[in-house]
TILUMMAR-76205 format. One record per residue (C-alpha): y, z, x; residue in three letters; residue number from 1. Coordinates in pm, 1 decimal. Layout:
N
@Y = Y | Z = Z | X = X | residuo = ALA | num = NUM
...
END
This chain:
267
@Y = 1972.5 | Z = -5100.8 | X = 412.1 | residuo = UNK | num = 1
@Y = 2031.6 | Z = -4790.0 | X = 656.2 | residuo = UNK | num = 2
@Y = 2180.4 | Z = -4579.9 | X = 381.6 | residuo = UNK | num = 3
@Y = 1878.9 | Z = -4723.5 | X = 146.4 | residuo = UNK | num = 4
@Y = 1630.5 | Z = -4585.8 | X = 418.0 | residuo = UNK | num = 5
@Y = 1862.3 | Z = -4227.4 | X = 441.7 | residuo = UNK | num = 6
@Y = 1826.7 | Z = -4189.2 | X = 58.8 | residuo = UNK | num = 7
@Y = 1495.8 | Z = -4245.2 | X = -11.1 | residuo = UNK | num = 8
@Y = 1412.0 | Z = -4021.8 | X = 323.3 | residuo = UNK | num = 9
@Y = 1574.2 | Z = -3757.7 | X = 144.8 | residuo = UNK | num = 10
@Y = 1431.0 | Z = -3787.8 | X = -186.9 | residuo = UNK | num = 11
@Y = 1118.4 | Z = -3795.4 | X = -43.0 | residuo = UNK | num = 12
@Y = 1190.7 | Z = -3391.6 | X = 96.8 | residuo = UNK | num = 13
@Y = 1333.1 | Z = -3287.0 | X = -221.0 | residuo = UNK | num = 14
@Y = 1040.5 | Z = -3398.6 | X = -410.6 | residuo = UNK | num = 15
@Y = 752.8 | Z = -3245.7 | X = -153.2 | residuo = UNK | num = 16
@Y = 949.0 | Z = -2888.7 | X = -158.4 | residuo = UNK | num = 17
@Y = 923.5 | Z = -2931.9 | X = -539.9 | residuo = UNK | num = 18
@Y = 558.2 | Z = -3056.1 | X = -562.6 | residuo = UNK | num = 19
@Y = 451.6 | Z = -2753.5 | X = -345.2 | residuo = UNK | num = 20
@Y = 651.4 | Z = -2507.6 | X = -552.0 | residuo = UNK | num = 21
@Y = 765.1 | Z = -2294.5 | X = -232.2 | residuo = UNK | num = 22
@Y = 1144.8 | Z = -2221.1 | X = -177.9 | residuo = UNK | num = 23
@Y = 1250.4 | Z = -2295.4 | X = 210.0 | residuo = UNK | num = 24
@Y = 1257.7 | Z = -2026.7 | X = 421.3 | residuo = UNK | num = 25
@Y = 1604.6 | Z = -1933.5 | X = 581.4 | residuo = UNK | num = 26
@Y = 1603.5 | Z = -1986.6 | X = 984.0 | residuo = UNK | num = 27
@Y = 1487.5 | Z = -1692.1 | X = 1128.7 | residuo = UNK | num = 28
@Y = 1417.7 | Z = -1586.7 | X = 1482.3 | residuo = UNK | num = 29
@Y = 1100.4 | Z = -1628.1 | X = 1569.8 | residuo = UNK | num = 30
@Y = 902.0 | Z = -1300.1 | X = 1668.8 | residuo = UNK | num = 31
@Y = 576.7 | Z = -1088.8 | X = 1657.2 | residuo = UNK | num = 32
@Y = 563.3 | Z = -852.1 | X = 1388.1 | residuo = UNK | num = 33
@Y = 377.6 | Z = -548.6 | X = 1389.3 | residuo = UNK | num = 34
@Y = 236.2 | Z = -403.1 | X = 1072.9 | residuo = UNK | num = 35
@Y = 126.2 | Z = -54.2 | X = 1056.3 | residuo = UNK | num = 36
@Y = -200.9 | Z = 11.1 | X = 803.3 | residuo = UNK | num = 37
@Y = -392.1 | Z = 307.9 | X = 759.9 | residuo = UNK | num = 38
@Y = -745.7 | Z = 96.5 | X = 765.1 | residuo = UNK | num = 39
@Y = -941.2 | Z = 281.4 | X = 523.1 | residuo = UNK | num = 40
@Y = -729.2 | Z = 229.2 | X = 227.7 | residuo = UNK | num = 41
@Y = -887.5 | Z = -9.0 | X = 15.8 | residuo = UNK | num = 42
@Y = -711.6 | Z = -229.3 | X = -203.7 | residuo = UNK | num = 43
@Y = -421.7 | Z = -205.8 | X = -28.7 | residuo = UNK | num = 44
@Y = -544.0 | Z = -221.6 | X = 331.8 | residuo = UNK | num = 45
@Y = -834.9 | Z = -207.4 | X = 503.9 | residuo = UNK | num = 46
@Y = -1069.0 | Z = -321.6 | X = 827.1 | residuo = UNK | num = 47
@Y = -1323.6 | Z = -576.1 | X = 652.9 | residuo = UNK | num = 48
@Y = -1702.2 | Z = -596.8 | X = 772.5 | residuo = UNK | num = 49
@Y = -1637.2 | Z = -895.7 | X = 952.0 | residuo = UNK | num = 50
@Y = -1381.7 | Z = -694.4 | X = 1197.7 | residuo = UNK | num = 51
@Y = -1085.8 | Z = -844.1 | X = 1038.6 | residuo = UNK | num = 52
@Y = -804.0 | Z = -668.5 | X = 807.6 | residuo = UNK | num = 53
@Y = -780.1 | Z = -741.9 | X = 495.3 | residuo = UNK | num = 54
@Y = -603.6 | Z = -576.5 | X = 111.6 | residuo = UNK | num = 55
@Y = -348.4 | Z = -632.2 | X = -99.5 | residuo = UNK | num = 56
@Y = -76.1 | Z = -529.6 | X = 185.7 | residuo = UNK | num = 57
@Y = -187.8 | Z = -732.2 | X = 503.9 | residuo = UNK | num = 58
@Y = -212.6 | Z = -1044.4 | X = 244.6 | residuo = UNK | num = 59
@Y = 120.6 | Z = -999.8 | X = 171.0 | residuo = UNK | num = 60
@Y = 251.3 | Z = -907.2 | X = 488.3 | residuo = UNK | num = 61
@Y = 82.1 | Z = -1228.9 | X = 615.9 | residuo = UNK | num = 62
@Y = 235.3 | Z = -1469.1 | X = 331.6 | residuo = UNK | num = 63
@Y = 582.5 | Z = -1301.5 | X = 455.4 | residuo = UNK | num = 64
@Y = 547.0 | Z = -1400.8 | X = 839.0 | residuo = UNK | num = 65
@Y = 404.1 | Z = -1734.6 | X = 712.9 | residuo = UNK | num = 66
@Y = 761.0 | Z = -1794.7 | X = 492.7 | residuo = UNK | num = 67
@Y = 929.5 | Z = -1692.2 | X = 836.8 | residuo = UNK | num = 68
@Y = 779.5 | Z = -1822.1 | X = 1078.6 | residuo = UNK | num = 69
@Y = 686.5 | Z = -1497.9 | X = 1216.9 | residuo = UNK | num = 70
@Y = 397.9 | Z = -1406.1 | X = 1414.0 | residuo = UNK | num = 71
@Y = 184.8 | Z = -1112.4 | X = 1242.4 | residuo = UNK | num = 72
@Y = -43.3 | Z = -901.3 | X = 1405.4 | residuo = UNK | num = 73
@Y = -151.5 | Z = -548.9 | X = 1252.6 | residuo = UNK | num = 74
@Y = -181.1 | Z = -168.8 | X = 1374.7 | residuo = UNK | num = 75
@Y = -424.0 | Z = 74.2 | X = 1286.9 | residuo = UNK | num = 76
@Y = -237.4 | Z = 375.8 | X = 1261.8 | residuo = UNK | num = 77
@Y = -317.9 | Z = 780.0 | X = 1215.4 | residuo = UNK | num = 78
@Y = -201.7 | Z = 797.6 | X = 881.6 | residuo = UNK | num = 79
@Y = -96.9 | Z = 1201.0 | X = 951.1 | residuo = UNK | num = 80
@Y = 43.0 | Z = 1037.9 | X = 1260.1 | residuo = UNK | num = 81
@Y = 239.5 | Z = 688.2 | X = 1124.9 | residuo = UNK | num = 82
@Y = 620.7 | Z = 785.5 | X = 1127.8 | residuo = UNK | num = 83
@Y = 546.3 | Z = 906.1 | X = 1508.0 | residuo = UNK | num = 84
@Y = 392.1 | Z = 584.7 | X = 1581.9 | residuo = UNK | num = 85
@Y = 660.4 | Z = 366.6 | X = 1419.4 | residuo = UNK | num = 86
@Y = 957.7 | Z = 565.6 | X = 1626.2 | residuo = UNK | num = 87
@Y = 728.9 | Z = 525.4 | X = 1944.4 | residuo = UNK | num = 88
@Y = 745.7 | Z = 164.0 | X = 1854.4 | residuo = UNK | num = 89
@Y = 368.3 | Z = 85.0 | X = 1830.2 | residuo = UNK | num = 90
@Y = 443.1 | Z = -114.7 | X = 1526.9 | residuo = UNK | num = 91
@Y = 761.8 | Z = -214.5 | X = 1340.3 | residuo = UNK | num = 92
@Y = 685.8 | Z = -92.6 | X = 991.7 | residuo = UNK | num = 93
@Y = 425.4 | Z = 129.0 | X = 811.4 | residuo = UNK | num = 94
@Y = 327.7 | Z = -111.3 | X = 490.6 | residuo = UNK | num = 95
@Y = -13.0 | Z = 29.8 | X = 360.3 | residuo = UNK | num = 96
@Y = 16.7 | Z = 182.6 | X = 12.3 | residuo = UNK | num = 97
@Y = 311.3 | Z = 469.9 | X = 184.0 | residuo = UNK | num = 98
@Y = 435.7 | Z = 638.4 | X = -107.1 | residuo = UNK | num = 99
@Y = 878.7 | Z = 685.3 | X = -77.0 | residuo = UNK | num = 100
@Y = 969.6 | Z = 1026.6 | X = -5.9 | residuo = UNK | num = 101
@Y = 1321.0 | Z = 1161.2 | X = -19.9 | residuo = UNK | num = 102
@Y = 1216.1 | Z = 1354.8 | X = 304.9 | residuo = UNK | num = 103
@Y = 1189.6 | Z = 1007.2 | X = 460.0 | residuo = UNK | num = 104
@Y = 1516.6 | Z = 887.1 | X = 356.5 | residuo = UNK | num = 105
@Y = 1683.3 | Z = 1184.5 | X = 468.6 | residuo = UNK | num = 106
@Y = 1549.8 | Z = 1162.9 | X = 837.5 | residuo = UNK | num = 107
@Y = 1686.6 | Z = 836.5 | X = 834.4 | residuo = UNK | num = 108
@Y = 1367.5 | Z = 580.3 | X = 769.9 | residuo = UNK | num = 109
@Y = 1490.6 | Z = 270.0 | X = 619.5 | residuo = UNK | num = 110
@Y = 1275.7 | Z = 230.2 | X = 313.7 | residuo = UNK | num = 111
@Y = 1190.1 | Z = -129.2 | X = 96.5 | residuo = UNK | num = 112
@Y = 1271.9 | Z = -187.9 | X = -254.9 | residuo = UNK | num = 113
@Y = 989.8 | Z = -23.5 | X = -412.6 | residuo = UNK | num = 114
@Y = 697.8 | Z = -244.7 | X = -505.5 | residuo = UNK | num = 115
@Y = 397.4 | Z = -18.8 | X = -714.8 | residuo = UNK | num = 116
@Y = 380.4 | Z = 296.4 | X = -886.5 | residuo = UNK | num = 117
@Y = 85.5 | Z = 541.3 | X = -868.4 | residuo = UNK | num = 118
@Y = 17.6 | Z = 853.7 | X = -963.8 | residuo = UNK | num = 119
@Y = -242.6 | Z = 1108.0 | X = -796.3 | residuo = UNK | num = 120
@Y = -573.4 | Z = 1192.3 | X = -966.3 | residuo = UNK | num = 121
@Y = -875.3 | Z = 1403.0 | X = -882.6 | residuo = UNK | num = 122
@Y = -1252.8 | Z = 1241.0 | X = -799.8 | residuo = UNK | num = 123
@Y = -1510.9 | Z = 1481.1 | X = -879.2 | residuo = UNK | num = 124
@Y = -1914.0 | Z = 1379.4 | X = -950.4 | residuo = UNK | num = 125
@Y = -1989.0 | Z = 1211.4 | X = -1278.5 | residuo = UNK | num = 126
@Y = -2210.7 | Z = 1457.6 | X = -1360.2 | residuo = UNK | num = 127
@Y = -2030.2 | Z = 1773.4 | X = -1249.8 | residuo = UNK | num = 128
@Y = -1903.2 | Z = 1914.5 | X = -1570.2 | residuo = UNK | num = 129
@Y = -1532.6 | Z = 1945.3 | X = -1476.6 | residuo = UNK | num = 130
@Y = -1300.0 | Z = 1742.3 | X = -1771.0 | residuo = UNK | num = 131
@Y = -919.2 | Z = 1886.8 | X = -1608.6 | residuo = UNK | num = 132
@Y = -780.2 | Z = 2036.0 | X = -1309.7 | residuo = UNK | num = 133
@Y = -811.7 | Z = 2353.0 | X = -1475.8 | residuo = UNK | num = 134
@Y = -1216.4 | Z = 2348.2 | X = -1495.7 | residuo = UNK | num = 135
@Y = -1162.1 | Z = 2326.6 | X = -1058.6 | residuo = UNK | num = 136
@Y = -1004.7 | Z = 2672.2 | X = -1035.3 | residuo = UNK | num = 137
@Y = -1202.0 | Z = 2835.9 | X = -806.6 | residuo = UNK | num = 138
@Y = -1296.1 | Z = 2512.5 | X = -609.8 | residuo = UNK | num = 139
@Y = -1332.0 | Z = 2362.7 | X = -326.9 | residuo = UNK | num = 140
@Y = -1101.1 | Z = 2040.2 | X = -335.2 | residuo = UNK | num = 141
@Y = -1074.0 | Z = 1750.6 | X = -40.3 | residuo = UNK | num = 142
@Y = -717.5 | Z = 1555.7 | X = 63.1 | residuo = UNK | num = 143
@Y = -613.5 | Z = 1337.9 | X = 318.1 | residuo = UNK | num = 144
@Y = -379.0 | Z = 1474.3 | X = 583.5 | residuo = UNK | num = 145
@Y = -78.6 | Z = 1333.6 | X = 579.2 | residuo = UNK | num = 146
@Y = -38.6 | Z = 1206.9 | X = 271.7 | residuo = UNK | num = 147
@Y = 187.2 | Z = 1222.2 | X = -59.0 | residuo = UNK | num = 148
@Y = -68.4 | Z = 1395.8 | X = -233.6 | residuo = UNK | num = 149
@Y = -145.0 | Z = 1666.2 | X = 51.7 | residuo = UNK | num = 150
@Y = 251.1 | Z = 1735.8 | X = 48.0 | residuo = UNK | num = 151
@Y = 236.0 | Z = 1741.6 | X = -392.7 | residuo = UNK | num = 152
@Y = -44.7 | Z = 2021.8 | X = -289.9 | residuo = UNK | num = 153
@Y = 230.6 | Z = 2239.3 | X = -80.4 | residuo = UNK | num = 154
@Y = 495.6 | Z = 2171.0 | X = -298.4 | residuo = UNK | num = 155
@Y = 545.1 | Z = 2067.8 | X = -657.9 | residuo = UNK | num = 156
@Y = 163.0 | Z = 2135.8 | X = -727.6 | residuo = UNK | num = 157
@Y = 152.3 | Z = 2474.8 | X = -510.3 | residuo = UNK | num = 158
@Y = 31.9 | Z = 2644.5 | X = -866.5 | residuo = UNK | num = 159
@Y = -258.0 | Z = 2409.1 | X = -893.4 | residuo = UNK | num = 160
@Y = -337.5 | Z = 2416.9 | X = -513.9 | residuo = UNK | num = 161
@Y = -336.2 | Z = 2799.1 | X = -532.4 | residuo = UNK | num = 162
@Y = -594.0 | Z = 2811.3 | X = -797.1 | residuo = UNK | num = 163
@Y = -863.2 | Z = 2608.5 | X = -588.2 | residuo = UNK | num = 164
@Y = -1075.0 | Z = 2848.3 | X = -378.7 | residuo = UNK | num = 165
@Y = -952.7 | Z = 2582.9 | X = -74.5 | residuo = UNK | num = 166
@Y = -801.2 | Z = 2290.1 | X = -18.8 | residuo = UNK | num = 167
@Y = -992.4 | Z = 2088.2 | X = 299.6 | residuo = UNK | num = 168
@Y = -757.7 | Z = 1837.5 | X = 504.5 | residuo = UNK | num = 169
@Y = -952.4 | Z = 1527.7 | X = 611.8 | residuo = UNK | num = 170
@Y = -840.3 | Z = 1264.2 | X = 814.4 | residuo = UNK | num = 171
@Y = -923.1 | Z = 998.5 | X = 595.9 | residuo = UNK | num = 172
@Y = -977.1 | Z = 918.0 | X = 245.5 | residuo = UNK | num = 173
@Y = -1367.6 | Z = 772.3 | X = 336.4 | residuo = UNK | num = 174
@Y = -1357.3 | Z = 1142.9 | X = 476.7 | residuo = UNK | num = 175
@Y = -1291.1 | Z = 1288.7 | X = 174.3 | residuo = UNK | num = 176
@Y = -1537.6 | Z = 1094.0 | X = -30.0 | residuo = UNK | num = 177
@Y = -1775.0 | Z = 1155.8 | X = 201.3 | residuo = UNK | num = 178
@Y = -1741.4 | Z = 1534.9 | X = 187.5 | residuo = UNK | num = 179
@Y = -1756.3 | Z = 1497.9 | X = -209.7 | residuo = UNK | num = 180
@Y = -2093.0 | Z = 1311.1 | X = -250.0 | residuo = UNK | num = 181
@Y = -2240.9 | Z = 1522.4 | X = 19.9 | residuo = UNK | num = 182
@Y = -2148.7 | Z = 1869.9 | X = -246.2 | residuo = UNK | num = 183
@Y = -1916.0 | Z = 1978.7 | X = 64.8 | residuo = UNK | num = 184
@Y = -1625.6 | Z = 2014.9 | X = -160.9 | residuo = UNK | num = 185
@Y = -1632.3 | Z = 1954.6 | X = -591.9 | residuo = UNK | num = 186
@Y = -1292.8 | Z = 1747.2 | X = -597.3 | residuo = UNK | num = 187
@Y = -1095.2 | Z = 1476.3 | X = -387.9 | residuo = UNK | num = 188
@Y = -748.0 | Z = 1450.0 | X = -448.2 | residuo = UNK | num = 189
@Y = -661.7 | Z = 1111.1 | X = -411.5 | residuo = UNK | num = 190
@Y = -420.1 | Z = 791.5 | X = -501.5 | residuo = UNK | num = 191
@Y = -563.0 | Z = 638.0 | X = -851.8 | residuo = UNK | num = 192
@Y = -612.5 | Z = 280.8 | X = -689.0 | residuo = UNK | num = 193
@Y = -787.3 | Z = 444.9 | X = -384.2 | residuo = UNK | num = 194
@Y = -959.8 | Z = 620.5 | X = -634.8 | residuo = UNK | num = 195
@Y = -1053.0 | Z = 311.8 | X = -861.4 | residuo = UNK | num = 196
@Y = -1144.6 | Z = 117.9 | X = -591.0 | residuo = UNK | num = 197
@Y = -1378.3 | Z = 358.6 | X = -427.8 | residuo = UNK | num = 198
@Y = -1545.7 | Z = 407.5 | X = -758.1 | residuo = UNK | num = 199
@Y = -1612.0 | Z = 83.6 | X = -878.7 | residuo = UNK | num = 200
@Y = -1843.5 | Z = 21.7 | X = -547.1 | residuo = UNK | num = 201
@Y = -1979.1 | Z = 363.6 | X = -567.1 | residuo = UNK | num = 202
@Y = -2159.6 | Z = 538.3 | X = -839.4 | residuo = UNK | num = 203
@Y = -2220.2 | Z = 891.0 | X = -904.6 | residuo = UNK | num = 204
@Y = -1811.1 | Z = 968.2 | X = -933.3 | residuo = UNK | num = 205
@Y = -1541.2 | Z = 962.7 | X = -1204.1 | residuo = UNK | num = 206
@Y = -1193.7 | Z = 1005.9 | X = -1211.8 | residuo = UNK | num = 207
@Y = -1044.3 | Z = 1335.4 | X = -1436.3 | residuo = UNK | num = 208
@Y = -836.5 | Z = 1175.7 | X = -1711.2 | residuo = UNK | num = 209
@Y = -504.5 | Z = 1358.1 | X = -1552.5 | residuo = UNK | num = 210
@Y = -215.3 | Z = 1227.9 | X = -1411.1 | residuo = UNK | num = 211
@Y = -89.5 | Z = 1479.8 | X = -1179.9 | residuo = UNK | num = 212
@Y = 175.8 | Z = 1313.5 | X = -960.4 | residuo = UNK | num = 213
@Y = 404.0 | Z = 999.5 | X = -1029.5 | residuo = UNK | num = 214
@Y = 517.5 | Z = 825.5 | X = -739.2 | residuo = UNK | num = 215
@Y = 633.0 | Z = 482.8 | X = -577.3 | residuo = UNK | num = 216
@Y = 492.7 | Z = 303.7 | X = -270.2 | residuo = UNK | num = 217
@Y = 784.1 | Z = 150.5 | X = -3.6 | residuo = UNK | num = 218
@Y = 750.8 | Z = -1.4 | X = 355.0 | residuo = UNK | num = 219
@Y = 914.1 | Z = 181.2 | X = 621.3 | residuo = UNK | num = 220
@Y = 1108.8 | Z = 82.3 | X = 883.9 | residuo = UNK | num = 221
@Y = 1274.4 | Z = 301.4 | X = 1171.6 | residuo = UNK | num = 222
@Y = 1648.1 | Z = 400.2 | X = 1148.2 | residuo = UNK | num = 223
@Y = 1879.8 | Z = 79.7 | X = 1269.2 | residuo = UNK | num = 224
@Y = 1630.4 | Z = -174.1 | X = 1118.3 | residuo = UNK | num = 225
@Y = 1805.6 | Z = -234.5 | X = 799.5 | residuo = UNK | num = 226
@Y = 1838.2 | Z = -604.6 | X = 873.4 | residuo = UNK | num = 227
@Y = 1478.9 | Z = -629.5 | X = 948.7 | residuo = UNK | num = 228
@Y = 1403.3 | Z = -419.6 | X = 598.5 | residuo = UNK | num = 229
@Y = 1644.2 | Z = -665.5 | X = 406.6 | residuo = UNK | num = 230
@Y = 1461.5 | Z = -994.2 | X = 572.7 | residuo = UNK | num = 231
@Y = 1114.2 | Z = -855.0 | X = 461.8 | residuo = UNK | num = 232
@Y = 1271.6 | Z = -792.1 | X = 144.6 | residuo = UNK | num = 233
@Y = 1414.3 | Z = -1112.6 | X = 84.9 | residuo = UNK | num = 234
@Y = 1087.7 | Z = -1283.4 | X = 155.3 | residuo = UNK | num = 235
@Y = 906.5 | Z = -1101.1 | X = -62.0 | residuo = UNK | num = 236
@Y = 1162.9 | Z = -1132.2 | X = -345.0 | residuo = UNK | num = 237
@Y = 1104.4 | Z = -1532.2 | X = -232.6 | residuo = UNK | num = 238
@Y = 716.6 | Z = -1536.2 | X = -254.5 | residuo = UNK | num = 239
@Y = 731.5 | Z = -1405.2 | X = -634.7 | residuo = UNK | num = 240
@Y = 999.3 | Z = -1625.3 | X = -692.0 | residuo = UNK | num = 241
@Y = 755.2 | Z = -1950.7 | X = -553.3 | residuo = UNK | num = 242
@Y = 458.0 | Z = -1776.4 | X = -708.2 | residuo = UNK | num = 243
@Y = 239.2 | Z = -1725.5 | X = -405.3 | residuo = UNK | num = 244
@Y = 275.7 | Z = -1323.9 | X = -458.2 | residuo = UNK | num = 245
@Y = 132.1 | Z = -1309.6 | X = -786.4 | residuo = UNK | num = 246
@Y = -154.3 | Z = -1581.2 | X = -648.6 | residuo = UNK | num = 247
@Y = -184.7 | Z = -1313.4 | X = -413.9 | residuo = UNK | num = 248
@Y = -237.8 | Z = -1015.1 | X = -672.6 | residuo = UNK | num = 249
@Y = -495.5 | Z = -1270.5 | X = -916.2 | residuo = UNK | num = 250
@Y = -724.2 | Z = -1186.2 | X = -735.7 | residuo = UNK | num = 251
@Y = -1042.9 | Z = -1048.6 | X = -828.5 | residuo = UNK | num = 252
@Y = -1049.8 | Z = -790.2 | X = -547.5 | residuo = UNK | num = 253
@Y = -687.4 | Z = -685.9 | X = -673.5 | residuo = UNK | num = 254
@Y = -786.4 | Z = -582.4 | X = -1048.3 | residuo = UNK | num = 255
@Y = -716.9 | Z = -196.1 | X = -1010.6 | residuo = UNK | num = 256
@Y = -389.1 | Z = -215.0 | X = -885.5 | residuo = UNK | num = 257
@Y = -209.2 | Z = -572.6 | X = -1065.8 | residuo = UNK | num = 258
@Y = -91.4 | Z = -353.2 | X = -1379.4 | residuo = UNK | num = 259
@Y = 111.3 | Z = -107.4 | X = -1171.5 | residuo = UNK | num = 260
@Y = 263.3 | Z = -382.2 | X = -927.6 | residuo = UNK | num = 261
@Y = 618.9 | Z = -377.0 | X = -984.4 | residuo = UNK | num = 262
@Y = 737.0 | Z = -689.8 | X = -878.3 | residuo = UNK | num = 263
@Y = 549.8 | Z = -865.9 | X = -1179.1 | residuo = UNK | num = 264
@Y = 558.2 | Z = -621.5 | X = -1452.8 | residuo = UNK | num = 265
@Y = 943.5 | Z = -608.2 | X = -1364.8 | residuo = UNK | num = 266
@Y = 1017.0 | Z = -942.1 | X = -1406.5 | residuo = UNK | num = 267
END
């Protein structure tokens, strides 16, 4: 009767792992983890009206310290700013839409299997005439400090930059928007989601039909924290396995970005 009781007991677990569709989360040590966003970088992250953060990222993030049994709380970082902050240990990752640099990697950062792909784009006003980068020679154009595309500016896009009458560093993307629909600069270069995003609740703007930068989006970790790198990993890798990542990415808020998510177009 005992071994009766033992066998349907375990049945009984086997079938409510099944019927819920997740895949059991290895034991792992139970701790706060601290997420670094920039919070005005909508899908991906962002603080909501309600005071809490929200995007693609944090949702993610969250499902991960759900699977193990992790604590998460989240860090508004200065995005010019965020690899100080991580080595000073005010958070234990930057996960917010950070593009993979080489530079990065060679400094040591431990980086995460790449998870999006995006390329840069520039905002002007619908009604502004310019069709290409080359109508904006002679132009002022807006980018965030800090930020894969102000680097693409200095460096493989120095020709382009040098054409513009100025570039303008802002602090923030919002910032740079800002500065655009007030006729302080004619262009914002800018991250196509960010871009898409910002657009879709704003009229008055439109994107130039130019791809000017192709790049991938990473979480980083500081040097040493490979094993933390591979358990975030290895979660994530479990929650599109179980389905709860592309629950996560359905969702209507998510529509810019879903094509370009590697982790389901991949698959």
């Amino acid at each position: 009767m005992k071994k009766m009781i033992c066998v349907l007991l375990a049945l009984t677990m086997i079938f409510t792992l099944c019927a819920c569709g997740k895949t059991a989360a290895p034991k792992a040590e139970k701790r706060t983890f601290i997420m670094g966003i920039d919070p005005e970088y909508p899908p991906f992250s962002y603080l909501g009206d309600d005071g809490n953060y929200g995007g693609f990222d944090v949702e993610v993030c969250q499902a991960v310290c759900d699977y193990l049994g992790w604590e998460m709380k989240v860090f508004s970082v200065n995005w010019d700013e965020k690899l100080v902050q991580l080595d000073s240990m005010e958070c234990d990752c930057v996960w917010s839409g950070m593009t993979i640099l080489d530079t990065m990697k060679e400094a040591g950062y431990v980086i995460s299997e790449p998870y999006y792909d995006n390329t840069q784009v520039l905002v002007v006003k619908a009604d502004s005439g310019f069709a290409s980068s080359a109508d904006l020679a002679g132009k002022v154009v807006a980018v965030q400090l800090g930020t894969s595309g102000e680097n693409l500016l200095a460096t493989d896009l120095a020709d382009l930059a040098a054409s513009f009458s100025d570039v303008v560093p802002c602090n923030s993307f919002l910032t740079c928007f800002t500065e655009l629909e007030g006729g302080a600069v004619d262009a914002v270069f800018v991250d196509m989601p960010v871009a898409a995003s910002y657009i879709a609740k704003n009229e008055g703007l439109a994107i130039i039909d130019e791809n000017l930068g192709a790049e991938q989006y990473g979480i980083a970790f500081r040097s040493g924290d490979a094993e933390l790198c591979a358990q975030v990993d290895a979660a994530v890798q479990a929650l599109v396995k179980d389905g709860t990542y592309a629950k996560i990415a359905s969702k209507p808020e998510y529509a810019e970005i879903v094509n370009n998510l590697l982790f389901l177009n991949n698959a």
